[in-house]
N, C-alpha and C positions, 0 to 999 in steps of 0.2 A: 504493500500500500504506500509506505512510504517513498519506495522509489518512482512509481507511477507520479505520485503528486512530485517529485523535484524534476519529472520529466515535461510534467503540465506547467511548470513554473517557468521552465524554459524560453514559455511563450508568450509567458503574462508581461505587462508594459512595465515592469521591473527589470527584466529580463536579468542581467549578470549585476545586478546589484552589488554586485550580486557576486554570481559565481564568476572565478576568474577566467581567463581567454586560454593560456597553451602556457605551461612553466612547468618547473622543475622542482623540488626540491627535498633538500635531506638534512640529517641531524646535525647540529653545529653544538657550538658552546651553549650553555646555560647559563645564566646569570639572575639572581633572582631581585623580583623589586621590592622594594622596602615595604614593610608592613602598615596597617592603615589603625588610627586610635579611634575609639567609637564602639557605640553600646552594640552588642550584636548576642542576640537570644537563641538562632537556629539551632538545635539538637539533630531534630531530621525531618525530613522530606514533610510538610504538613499537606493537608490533603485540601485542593484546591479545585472550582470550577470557574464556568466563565458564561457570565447571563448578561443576551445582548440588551445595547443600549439602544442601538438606531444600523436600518440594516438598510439596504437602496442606495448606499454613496457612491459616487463615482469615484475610485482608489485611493482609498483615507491609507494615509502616509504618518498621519501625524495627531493627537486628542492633548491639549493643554489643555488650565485654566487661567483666570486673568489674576487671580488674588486679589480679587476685589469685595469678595464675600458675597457674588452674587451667585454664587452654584452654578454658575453656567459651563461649559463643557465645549471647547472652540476646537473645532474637527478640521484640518487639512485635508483636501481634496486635491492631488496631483496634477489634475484637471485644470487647476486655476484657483477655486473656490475655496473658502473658509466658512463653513457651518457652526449654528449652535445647536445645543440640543441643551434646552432650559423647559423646566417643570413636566418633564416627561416628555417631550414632543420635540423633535423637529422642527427650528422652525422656516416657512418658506423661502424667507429673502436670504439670501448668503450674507451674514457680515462680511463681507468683501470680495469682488469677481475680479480675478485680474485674469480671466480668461483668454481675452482676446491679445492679453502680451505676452503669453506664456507658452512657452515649448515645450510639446509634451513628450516627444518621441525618447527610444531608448531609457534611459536614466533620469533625462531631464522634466522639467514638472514645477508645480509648488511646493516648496519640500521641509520649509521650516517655520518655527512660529515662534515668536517672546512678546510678552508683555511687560513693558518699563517695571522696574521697581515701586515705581508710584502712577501706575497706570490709572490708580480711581481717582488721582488728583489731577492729571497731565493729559489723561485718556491716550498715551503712546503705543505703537505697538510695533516691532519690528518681522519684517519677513523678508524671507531668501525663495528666489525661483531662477528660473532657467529664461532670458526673454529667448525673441523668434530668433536673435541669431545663435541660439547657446551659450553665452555668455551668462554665467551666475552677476544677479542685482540682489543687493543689501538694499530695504528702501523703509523707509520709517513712515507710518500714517498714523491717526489719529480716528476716534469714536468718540459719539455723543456730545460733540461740538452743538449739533445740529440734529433736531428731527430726534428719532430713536436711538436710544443707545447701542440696540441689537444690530444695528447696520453703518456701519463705518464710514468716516468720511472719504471717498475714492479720492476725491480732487486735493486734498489736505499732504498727499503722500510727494516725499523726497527721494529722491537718491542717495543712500548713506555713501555706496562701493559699490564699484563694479569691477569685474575679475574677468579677462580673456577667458574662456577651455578651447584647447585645443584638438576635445574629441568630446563625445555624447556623452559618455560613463564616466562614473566616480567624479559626483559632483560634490559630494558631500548634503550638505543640507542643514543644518539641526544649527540651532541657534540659542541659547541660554544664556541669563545673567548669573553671574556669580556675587559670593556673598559681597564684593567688593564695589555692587553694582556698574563692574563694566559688562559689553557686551562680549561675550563668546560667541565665533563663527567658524565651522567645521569645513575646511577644504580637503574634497579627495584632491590624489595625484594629477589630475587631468585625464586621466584614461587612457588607452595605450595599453596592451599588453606588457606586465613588467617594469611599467612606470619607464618608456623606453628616452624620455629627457633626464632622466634623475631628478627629476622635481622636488618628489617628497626631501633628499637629505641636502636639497641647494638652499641656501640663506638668502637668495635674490629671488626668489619669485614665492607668490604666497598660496601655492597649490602645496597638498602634502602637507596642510598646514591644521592647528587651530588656532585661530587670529583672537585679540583681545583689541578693543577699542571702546574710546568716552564717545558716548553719542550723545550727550549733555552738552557738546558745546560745536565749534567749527573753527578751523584758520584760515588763513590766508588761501590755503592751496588745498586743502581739503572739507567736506562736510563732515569730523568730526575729529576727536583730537586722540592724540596717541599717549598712553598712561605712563608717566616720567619710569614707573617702575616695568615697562616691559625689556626684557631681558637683551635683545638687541637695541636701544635708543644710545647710541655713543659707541656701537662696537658695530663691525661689520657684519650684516643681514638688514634686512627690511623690517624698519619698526613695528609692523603692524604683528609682527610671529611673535605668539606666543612658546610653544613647543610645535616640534617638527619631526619627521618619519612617518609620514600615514600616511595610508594607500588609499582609503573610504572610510572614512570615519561617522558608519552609519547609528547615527544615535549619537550622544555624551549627556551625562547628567549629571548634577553636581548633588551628593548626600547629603541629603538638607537639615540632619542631625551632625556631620562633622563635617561637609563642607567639601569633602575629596571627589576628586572628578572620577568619571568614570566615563570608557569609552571602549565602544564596539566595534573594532577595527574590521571589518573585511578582508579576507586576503586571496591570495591568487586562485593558486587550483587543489591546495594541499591542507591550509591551516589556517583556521578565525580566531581569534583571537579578543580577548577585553583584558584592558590597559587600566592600569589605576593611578592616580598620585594622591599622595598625603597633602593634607592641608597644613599649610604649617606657615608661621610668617606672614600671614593674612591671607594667603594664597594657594594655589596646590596646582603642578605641574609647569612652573614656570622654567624654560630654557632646554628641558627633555628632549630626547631623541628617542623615539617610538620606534626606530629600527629599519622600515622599510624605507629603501628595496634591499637592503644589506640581509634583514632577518625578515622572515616570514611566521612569526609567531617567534616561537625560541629556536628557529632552525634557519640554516643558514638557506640563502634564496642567489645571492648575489653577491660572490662566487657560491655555488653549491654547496661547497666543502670548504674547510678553512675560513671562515670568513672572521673578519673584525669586529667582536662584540664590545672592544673598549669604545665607554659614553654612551653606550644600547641602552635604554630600560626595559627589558622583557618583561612580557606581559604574566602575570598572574595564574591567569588562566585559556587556555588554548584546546581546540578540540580540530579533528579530520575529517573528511568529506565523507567517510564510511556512512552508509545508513541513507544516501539521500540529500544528506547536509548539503548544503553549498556556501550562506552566507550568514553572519551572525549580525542581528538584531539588536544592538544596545537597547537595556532598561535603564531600569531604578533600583537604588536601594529602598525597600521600601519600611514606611515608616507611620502607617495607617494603623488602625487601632481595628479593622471588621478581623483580621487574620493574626490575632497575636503570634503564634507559632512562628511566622514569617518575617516578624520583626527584626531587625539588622540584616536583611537577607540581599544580595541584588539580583534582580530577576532580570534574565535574556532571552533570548530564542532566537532561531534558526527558521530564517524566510523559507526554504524550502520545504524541508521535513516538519515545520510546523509546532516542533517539539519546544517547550519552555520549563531552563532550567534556572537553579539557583545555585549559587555559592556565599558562602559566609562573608559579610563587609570586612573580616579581618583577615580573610584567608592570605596567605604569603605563597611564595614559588612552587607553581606545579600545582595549585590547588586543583580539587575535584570539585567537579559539577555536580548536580542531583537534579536529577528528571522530577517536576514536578507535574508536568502536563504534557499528551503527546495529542496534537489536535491535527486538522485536518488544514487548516489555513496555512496560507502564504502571510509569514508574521511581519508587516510590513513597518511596525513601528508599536511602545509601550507609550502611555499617558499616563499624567498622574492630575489630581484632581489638588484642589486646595487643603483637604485633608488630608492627603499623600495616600488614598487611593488609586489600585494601580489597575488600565485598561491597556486592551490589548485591540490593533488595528488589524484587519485581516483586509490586503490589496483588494481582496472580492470583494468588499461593500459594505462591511461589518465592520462594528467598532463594540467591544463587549469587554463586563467589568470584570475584575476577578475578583471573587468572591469564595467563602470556604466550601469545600469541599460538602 
């Protein structure tokens, strides 16, 4: 069954999110990354289901909320669209259609969503897509200016950034504030079998990247300003990197109990991988190298054998395409109060096989995963609600909550 459904995935408008293109790879050095501090309760596997919230979407990619204390529930449509589903229902008008600017084909899409820090005072909200030429736009708008608050102001919207690709895939997408309220922006490598420019390990382009920027203010030469404390401002790479080596970095969220990033790398043809950093310093993951194209999880990709793990941070935890797998799903730790058992837990899954696991928030090198759900869905993205409630996206048209067993 499982293989059947990562053969159907194949075709679906995610397509290699996905899985990677034609590569090689085999066991290199191991080095393990540092441990993470944070309350973390999991014993074992708790027994979990999943009851849908709103099913007819055109390929929900993405379910946040605003932190506004309105319960509302703002659903990504790859399509274009931004959905709410508020007091049980659906409702008609999309908060926001940028349909007719957006690119859908291959990888590309609407693909990320943030809400300012003080979104119920500012009304700001940031989002990433793909426009018609495939280029990824950062662009910031505004709600309840004007009219309803469920339907956003279209005309109100800026251009924060905008970023060449020089192919369809691995565009990245996922966009969050960290506790320091700057903006986090997830660049895949550009695409290309192999990451075939070196993107991800180059300090001059901001592909392979997850970027950090003020969208609180502007200068001269750009619409928003760059955080005195990013780890290239005065050294050689482009201000805007935060950490660097990543291939697809579908998903990242920050542990809204300690703060540490967490992130669902994608990788070629062999190994997925999730990346962790400690919070520490005000911050977590600042100046990192995530490995790729050098490592492909903890295994050498580029050279095959031998490779250079000095300044690598390997990933935590890493799993193989055996079973159907193809590409890994960034979640959350989650931190909701419906599934105590589950508490300090991060929960992921696997686009293809559908499958959604957990590992402990403190786990250190080589951790193990624990199957808590094997579903039928192409897991195209986790959500978490304002009481760190966590939902699950399935590309098919479904967005469904998780809920105990």
């Amino acid at each position: 069954m499982r293989k059947a459904r990562a053969a159907i995935a194949a075709l679906v408008l995610l397509g290699a999110l996905l899985a990677g293109e034609s590569a090689t790879a085999s066991a290199g050095v191991v080095r393990p990354a540092g441990p993470s501090a944070g309350p973390s309760v999991v014993a074992a596997a708790p027994a979990i289901s999943l009851s849908l919230v709103v099913g007819g979407l055109s390929s929900p990619v993405f379910a946040t909320n605003a932190r506004d204390g309105s319960g509302r529930l703002f659903i990504v449509e790859k399509t274009g669209r931004i959905r709410i589903f508020k007091n049980g229902q659906l409702l008609a008008t999309p908060f926001l259609n940028l349909s007719p600017s957006v690119s859908t084909g291959s990888e590309q899409g609407l693909l990320g969503l943030a809400f300012s820090p003080g979104f119920a005072t500012n009304h700001k909200f940031y989002v990433d897509y793909t426009r018609l030429n495939g280029d990824t736009v950062i662009s910031e708008y505004r709600s309840g200016t004007t009219g309803s608050a469920d339907v956003a102001d279209w005309h109100t919207g800026r251009v924060v950034l905008k970023i060449a690709q020089p192919y369809a895939n691995h565009n990245g997408g996922m966009l969050a504030f960290g506790r320091d309220g700057y903006l986090y922006i997830g660049m895949g490598d550009g695409g290309g079998a192999g990451d075939p420019g070196n993107r991800a390990q180059s300090l001059n382009t901001l592909l392979g990247k997850i970027l950090r920027i003020d969208v609180t203010g502007t200068t001269a030469t750009k619409a928003y300003r760059i955080p005195s404390t990013n780890p290239y401002v005065g050294h050689t790479g482009l201000d805007e990197i935060w950490d660097y080596g990543l291939r697809n970095p579908w998903r990242f969220s920050f542990d809204r109990a300690t703060g540490n990033l967490w992130i669902g790398d994608v990788g070629q043809n062999a190994w997925e991988e999730v990346d962790r950093a400690t919070y520490i310093n005000g911050h977590a993951g600042k100046g990192l190298n995530w490995g790729w194209r050098v490592m492909e999880g903890r295994h050498c990709y580029s050279p095959s054998t031998g490779c250079n793990t000095s300044g690598k941070t390997l990933p935590p935890v890493e799993y193989d395409h055996n079973g159907g797998r193809c590409a890994v799903t960034g979640g959350y730790v989650y931190r909701g109060t419906a599934i105590p058992a589950l508490v300090g837990a991060y929960v992921f899954g696997d686009y293809c096989s559908g499958e959604i696991w957990y590992t402990t928030a403190t786990s250190t090198a080589a951790a193990p995963k624990t199957l808590l759900l094997d579903t039928a869905f192409n897991v195209s993205s986790f959500g978490e609600d304002q009481a760190g409630e966590l939902y699950v996206c399935d590309l098919n048209g479904g967005v469904y909550k998780v809920m105990p067993g």
